[in-house]
N, C-alpha and C positions, 0 to 999 in steps of 0.2 A: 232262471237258475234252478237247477234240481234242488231234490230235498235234502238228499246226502251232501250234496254241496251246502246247502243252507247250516245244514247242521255241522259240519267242519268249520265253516263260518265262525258261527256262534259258539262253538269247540273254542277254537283258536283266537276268538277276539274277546271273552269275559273273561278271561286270567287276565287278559291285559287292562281292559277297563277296571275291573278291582284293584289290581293292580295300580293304576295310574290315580284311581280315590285314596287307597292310602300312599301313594308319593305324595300327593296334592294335601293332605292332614299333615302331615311330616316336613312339606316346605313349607306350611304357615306355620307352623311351632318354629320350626328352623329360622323364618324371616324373620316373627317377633322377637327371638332370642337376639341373634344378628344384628337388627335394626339398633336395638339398645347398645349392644356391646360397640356396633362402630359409632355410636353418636357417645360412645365414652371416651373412644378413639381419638375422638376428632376433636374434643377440646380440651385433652391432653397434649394432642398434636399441635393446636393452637397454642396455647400457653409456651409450648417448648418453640414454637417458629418466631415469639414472640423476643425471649431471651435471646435465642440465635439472632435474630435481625440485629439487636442493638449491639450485640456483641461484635458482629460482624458490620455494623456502621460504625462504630469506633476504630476498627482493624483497616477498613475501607480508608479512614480520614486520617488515619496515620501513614500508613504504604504513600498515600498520596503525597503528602507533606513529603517523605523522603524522596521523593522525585529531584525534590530541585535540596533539601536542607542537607542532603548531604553529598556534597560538592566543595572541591577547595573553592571554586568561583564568590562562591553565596557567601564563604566566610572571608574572603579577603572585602569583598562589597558591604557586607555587615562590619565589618570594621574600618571602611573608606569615611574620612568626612570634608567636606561633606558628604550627607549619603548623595548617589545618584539614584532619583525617585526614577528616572525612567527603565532603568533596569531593572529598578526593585518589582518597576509595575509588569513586566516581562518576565518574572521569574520568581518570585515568592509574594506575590500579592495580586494586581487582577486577573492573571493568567489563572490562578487557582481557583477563579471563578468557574471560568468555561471551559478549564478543564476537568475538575472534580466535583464542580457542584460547592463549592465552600465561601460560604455568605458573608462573615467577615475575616480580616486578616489583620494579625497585628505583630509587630516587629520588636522584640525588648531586648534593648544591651544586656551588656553584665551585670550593672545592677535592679534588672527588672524595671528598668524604665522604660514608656513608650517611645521607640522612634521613628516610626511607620503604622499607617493603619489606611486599610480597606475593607470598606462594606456597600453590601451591592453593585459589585464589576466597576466601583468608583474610589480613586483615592484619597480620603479624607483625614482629620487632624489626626494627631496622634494621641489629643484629650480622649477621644472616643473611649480609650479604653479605659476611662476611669468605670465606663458603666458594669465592665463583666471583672474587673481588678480585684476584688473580693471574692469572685468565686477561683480566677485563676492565682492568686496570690499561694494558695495550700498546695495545690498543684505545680508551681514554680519551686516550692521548697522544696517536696517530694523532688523533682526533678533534679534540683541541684545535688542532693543528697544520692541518687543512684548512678550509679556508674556502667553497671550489667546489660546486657543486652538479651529480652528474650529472642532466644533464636529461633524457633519457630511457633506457629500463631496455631490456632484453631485448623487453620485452612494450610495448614504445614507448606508454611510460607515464609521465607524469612526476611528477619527485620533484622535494619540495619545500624538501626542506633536506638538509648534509651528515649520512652516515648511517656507521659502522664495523662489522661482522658478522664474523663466526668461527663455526667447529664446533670444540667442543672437551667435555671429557669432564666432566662436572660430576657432584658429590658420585655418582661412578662410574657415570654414564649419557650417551649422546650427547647434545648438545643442540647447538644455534644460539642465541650471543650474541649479541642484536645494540644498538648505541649511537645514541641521536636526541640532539640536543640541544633543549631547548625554546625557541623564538623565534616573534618578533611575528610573524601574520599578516597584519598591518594594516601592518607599518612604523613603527608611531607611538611606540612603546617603543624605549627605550633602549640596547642591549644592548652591553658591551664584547667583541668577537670572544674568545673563549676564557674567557669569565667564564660562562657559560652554565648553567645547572640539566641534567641531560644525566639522559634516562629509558633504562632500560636492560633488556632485555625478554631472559629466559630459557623457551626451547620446547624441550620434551625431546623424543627423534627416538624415542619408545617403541613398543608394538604398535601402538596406534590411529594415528600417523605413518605407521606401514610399512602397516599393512591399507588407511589408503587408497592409497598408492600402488599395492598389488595391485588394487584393486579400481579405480582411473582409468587404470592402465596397464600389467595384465596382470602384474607382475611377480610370478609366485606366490612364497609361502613367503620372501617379501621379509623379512630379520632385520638385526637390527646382532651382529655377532661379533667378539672383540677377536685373533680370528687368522683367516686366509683358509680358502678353504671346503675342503674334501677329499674326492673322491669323484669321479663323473661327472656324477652326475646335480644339481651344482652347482657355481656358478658364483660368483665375487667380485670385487669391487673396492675399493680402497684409500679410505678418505673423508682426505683431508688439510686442517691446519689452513693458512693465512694462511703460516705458516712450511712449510709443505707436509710438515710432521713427520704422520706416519701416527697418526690417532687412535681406528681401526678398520677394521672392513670390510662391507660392504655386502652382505649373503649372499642369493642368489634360485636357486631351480631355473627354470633358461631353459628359455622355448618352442620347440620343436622341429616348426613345422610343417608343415617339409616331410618330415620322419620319420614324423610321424603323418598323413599324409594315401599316404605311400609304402603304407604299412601296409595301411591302410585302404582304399585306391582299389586297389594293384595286383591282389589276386586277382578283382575282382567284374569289371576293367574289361575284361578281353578276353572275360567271359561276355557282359557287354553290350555289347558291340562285334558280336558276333556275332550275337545278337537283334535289333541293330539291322540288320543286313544282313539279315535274313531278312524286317523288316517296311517295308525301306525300300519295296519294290516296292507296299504297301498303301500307304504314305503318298504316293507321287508322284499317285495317284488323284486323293486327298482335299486336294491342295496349292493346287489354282488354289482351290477354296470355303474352305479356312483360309484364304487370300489376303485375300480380300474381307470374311471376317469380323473377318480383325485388322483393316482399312480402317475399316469400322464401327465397332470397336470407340475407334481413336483420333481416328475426328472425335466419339464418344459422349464420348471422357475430353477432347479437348480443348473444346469444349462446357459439358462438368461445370467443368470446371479458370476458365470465364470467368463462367460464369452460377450462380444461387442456386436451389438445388434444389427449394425450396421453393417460390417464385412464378415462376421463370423468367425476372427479371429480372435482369439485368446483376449481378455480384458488387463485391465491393470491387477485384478485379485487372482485371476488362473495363474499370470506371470511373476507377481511375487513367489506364490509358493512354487513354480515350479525352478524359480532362480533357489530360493531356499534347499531343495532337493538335491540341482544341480551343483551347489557348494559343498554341501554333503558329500556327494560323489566325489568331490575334485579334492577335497581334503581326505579323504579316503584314500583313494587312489593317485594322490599327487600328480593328476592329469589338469592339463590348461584348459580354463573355460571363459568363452570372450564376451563382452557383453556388450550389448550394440545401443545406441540409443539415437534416433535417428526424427528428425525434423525437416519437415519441407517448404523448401524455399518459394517464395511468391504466391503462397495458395491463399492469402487473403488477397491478393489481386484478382483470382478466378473466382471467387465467391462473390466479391463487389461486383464484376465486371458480368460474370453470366449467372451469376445466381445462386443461392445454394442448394437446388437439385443438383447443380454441375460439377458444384463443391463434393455434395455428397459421390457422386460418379467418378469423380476423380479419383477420391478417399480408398474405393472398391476396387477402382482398377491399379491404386498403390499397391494395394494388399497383395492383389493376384501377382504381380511382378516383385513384388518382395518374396513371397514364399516359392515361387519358382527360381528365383536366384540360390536357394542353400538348399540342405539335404530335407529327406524327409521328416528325422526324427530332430532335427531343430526345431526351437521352438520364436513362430514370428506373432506379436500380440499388438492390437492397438492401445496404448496407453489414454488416448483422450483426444478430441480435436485432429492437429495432423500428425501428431507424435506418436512412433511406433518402437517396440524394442523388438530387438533379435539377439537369442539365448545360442549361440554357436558351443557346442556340445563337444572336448577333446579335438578340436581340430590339431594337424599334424604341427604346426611352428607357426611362427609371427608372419610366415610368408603366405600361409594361408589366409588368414582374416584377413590380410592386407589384399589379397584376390578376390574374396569377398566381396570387401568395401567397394573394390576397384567396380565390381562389375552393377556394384550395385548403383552407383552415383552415374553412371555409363546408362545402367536402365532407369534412371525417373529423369536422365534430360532428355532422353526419347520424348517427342510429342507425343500427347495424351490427347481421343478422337473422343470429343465430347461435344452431342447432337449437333453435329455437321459442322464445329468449330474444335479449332487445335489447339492447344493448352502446352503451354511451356512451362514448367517448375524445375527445378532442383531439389537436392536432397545434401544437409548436411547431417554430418557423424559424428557420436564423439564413440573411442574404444576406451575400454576399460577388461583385463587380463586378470582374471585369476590363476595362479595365486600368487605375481608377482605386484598385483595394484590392492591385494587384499581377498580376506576369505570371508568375509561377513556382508552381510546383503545391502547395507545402508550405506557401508565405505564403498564399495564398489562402484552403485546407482550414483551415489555422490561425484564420485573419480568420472565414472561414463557423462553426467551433466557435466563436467565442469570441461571435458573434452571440448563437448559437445558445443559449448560457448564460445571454447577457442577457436572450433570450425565455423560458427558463423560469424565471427570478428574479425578473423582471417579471408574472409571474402567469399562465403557459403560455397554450396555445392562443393564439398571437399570433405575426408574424413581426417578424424585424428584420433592419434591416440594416445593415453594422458599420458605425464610423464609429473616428474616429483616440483616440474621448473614451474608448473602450472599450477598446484597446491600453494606453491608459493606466491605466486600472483593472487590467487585469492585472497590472499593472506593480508596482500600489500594492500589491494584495492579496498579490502575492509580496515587496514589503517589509517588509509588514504579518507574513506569517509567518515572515520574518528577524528581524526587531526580537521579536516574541514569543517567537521561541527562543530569546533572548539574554533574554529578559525572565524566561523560566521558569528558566535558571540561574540567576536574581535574584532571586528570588520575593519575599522578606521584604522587598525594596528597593521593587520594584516594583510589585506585585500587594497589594492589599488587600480585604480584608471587610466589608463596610459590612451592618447587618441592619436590613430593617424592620418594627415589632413588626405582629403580629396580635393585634387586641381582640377580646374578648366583648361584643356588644351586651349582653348582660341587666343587667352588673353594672360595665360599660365597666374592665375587670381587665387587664392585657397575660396571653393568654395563649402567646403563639407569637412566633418571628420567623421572618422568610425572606431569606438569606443570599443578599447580593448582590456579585459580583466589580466590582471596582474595579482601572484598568490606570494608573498613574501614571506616563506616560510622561518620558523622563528630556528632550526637548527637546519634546513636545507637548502635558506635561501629561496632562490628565487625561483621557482618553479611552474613550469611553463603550463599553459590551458591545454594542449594536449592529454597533461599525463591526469589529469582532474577534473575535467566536464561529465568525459563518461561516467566517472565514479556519481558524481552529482546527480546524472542523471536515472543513472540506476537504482537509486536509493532516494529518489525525490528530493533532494537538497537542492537541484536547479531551479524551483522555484523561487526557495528565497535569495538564491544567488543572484538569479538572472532579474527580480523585482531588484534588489541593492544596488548594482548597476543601470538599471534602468535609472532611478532615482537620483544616482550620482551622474550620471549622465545630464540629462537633465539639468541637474542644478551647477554642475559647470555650463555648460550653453549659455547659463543666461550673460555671461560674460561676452559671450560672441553672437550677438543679434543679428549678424547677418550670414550665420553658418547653419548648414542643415546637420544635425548629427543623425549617423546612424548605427544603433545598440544591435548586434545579435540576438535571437531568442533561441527557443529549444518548443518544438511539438508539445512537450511535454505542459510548457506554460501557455499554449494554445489551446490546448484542451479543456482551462481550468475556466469555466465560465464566469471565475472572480478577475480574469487577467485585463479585458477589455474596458470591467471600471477600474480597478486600480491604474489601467497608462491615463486615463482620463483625469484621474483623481492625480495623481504625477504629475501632470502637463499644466492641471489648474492650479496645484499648489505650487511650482515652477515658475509660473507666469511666460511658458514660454506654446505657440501656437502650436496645434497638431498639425500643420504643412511640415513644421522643422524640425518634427519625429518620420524616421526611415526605420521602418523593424525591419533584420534580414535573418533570412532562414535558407539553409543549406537546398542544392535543392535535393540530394537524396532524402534528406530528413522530409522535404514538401513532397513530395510525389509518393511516400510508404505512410502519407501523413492521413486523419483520418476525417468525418465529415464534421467534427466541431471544429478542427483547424479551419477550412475553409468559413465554418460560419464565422470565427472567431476575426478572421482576416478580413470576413466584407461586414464588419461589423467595426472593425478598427479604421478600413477606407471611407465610410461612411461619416465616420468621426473626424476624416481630413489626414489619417496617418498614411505613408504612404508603405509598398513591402516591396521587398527586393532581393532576388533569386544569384543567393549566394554562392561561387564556385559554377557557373555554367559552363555546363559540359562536361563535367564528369558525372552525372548520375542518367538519367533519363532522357533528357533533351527532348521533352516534346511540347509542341503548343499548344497541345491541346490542354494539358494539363496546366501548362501556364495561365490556360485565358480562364479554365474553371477556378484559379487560386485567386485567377484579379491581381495579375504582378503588373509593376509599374515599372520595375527597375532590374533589367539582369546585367549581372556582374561580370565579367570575363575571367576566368581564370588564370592563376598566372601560370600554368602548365603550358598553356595553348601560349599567352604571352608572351613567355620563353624560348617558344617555337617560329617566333615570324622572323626569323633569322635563311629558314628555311624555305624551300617552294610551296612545301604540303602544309605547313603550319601557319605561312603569311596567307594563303589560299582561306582556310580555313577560319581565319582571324576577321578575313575582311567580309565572307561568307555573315560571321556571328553579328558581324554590323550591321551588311543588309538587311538582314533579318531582323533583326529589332529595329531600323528606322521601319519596315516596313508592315509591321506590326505596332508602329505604337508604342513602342518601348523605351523606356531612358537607359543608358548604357555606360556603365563607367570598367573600368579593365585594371586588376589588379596585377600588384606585383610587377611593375615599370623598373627596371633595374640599368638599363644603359639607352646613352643616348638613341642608338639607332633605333632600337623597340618605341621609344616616345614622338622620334620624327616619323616612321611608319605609322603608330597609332593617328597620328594627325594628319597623316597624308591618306588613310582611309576613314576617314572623317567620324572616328572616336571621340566623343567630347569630352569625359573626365579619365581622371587614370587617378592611379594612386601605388607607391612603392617606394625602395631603397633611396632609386635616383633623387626624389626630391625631398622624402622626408621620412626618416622611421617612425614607428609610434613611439609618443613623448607624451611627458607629463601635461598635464593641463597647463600651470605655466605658461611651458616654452610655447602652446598653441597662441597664447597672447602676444609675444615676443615676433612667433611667424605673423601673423596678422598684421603689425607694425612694420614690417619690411616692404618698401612698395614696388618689389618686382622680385619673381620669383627667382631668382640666381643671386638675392641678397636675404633670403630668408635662412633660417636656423639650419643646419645637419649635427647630427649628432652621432657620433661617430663610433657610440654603443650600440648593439642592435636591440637593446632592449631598455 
């Protein structure tokens, strides 16, 4: 290096080394100062996350309580006598164990007597509560005497009845008392102010109380102690009751960290203060090309942050604001703007089947034929997964986007060439029009999904678009699983059994029935499993549907010891890895064998079903249950799929049943037979409705049937009555269809 250089050198790098001595003087004064002020910080902060918790575990244990205390249910049941404890333990006592965490529960009439109690997920006397009756006793009176309801909490949240709460020391532990009284939901009940059933919820403030508070808000070694803390390296606070009488102390070792960061930081930082002045003069070099490369780098993230990595199409956040824009416009200019929201059919078939590269390849070549279907300045984004929107901009009338749609569902059931194999999917639609489905971006997206449901309910691959009939149906389907839920607390009221027998062609003997739910609605009557399953199922209520029947199933059988029943299930309850022990635990509490359980499952529902269905199923055959491929023939029809589910038993349909009247339907009939003897399969044919379909069935050597002709589904009963008749042309018909 020259000497002129040396000396520009040394020019240009001792301002900066002086320079960086006194920044380095200036951040030690600056840390020590700092250090102090945030460890002032931080057990100010403490002490206030302290009050907040308890505050907000009394707001916690109250919200909860209203769950179930304010329901007309809870106050016709609190006024039942006797009480029924198995309800009570479902719904205001062990259920509040695991659902909210609440240790004990206790139940007081109108005069503050005990007539329910539970502690520890167990239900025990109702003396129990003499132990905390002195501390809830002042809190009962409070409670009788308010009437007001705060309406919103801290957490501006609201409450829906008057509520009393305490900290106080129970059978020699902290806890929170807190008092609901049970009232109508509805209004419609009766209730005298101060006469009230009042649920009373005890939560002890134990380790697992304090370890989460350490663990959501830092408070380490957070304890309860009944004296203040001693020492330095702890800290305390008084917990007081309502009377503000001290009823312990709240012990934590505080965070200190600006002590530990003094510590920590101060000897390394003026070594690096001082490498940093040595390497400043390399980095001024390399400043203007960092420059440029962060530029790059934040039009690269903001880019990422709009678009879909995978196809390069617009993401769910470039698409909202650009629908946002386009409302704008369209309210503006009173011009149509359509909104697309589109789903592809069968793509979780191509990603099981060849993989999710293939998956992904599909994805890309969706994209490309979606955006070549509309104009250029539309806008086509992927929303997530296979779901895509398209923003059609002032098209000329309804006859356009319906061209659109046309041609779009025309190009995704094109075969898709994906590495040397051919891929079949569809694409369903749903439309939604501004500005006659709405000008705001939520209504809209809303109205386009809710299309977009109806196109694949309707039998995918189709588009739609919404209409106000549809709004309505939502409407219905979330009454529909209102009234259900009120109907599943009802069950024995409302919900019934109906079974219809399975015959033996050979020797026409009942030997089976299949167990069919029945919804007895309390103002519509009697309403058919049709218009109710799906609801069920959408909203997860088929589990405990479909376990209620099981159950009752079950426990009628055991009346027919030499009948096989078989219950429908739903994928849904396939899935649940609790389903497999509860049919076990069914069958044992039953006392009836797993041979003479048949679970049947649709087979559209089996073949779109997924890999815990099948473990679920060779986990039930294992057990002795057998399963059976309901409605064959209209979904799939393959065996290969049959022999990977491990079916025992396909059904016949009675579409196809219907049809052996004919050349191509008795063809086809006697086909579905060969085929299951010749695979191994048991076969029964539903929906037998006249003599000659029953002589045909037997003349190509069907063994069960079941339908009109010989029996509709009937009460459990009359199944004892048919069993009593010793030949089948002297058994029961009943001459309702339901």
């Amino acid at each position: 290096m020259s000497e002129s250089r040396k000396k520009t050198v040394v020019r240009f790098t001792a301002p900066i080394v002086l320079a960086a001595l006194c920044i380095l003087v200036l951040i030690l004064g600056l840390l020590e100062w700092s250090g102090r002020e945030v460890d002032r910080m931080a057990r100010n902060r403490d002490r206030a996350i302290v009050s907040l918790v308890l505050s907000q575990s009394i707001e916690r244990i109250a919200h909860a309580q209203e769950s179930s205390t304010v329901w007309d249910e809870a106050v016709r049941e609190a006024r039942k006598r006797p009480l029924d404890a198995r309800w009570l333990d479902l719904n205001l006592g062990i259920w509040f164990e695991n659902y909210a965490g609440i240790d004990e529960v206790y139940l007081l009439d109108p005069a503050g007597a005990a007539i329910y109690a539970m502690r520890g997920g167990k239900r025990t006397r109702p003396e129990d509560f003499l132990a905390i009756k002195a501390i809830a006793a002042p809190l009962l009176a409070r409670l009788r005497h308010t009437q007001t309801v705060r309406r919103r909490t801290e957490a501006d949240v609201a409450m829906l009845s008057p509520g009393q709460a305490d900290i106080a020391v129970v059978r020699g532990r902290p806890a929170i008392v807190s008092l609901k009284p049970i009232v109508t939901d509805s209004g419609t009940l009766h209730q005298v102010p101060g006469t009230e059933a009042v649920h009373v919820a005890v939560v002890y403030l134990d380790a697992e109380f304090f370890a989460g508070i350490n663990e959501q808000y830092g408070l380490a070694q957070a304890h309860y102690a009944p004296v203040p803390a001693s020492g330095d390296n702890l800290r305390s606070i008084p917990l007081h009751d309502r009377a503000q009488r001290t009823v312990g102390y709240l012990v934590w070792r505080p965070f200190a960290p600006g002590s530990q960061v003094i510590s920590a930081l101060a000897p390394v930082l003026a070594i690096v203060l001082l490498v940093i002045a040595a390497v400043m003069f390399l980095l001024a070099s390399r400043l203007a090309r960092r420059t440029h490369d962060l530029e790059e780098s934040r039009i690269d993230a903001q880019h990422r942050a709009m678009h879909d990595e995978l196809t390069g199409l617009g993401n769910r956040a470039m698409f909202e604001q650009r629908l946002d824009e386009a409302l704008s416009r369209s309210r503006r200019h009173k011009s149509l703007l359509a909104l697309l929201y589109i789903d592809l059919d069968r793509f979780k078939q191509v990603n099981d089947t060849l993989g999710h590269p293939a998956g992904d390849a599909l994805i890309r070549q969706v994209a490309r034929r979606l955006v070549a279907e509309v104009r250029g300045y539309d806008i086509v984004a992927r929303l997530g997964g296979d779901e895509f929107a398209i923003l059609i901009g002032e098209p000329d009338d309804l006859a356009a986007i319906d061209g659109i749609c046309t041609r779009i569902v025309a190009e995704i059931e094109r075969p898709f060439d994906l590495s040397g194999s051919q891929a079949f999917i569809g694409a369903s639609i749903g439309v939604a029009v501004a500005p006659s489905h709405g000008l705001d971006r939520t209504e809209l997206t809303r109205k386009a999904d809710i299309a977009l449901y109806k196109a694949k309910t309707e039998g995918r691959s189709r588009f739609v678009f919404f209409t106000p009939e549809m709004d309505v149906d939502v409407r219905s389907r979330e009454e529909t699983y209102r009234e259900l839920r009120l109907a599943l607390a009802d069950c024995d009221r409302q919900l019934e059994v109906h079974y219809q027998p399975i015959w033996a062609v050979a020797d026409r003997r009942m030997i089976g029935v299949e167990a069919l739910l029945r919804w007895q609605h309390p103002q519509q009557g009697l309403v058919a499993p049709v218009d109710f399953i799906r609801s069920a199922e959408e909203t997860g209520l088929i589990a405990v549907l479909g376990e209620w029947v099981l159950r009752r199933a079950i426990k009628d059988a055991r009346a027919w010891p030499d009948l096989r029943v078989a219950v429908n299930v739903s994928p849904i309850q396939l899935r649940s890895r609790k389903f497999v022990d509860t049919v076990r635990e069914v069958l044992a509490a039953g006392g009836v064998s797993a041979d003479r359980l048949e679970l049947e499952l649709t087979e559209t529902a089996l073949m779109g079903a997924s890999g815990e269905v099948a473990r679920s199923l060779a986990e039930l055959r294992r057990l002795g249950v057998a399963c059976a491929l309901d409605d064959f023939g209209t979904g799939y029809s393959s065996l290969s799929h049959i022999r990977d589910f491990a079916v025992d038993r396909i059904k016949i349909d009675r579409s196809f049943v219907n049809a052996v009247d004919t050349i191509p339907g008795a063809a086809l009939v006697e086909a579905i037979v060969g085929l299951a003897r010749a695979n191994g399969l048991r076969l029964t044919a539903e929906g037998v409705e006249t003599e000659s379909q029953l002589a045909f069935l037997d003349r190509v050597g069907c063994p069960e049937v079941q339908g009109y002709l010989l029996s509709r589904p009937v009460p459990a009963t009359m199944i004892t009555k048919l069993l009593a008749a010793s030949r089948l042309d002297e058994a029961y018909r009943p001459s309702a269809p339901f």
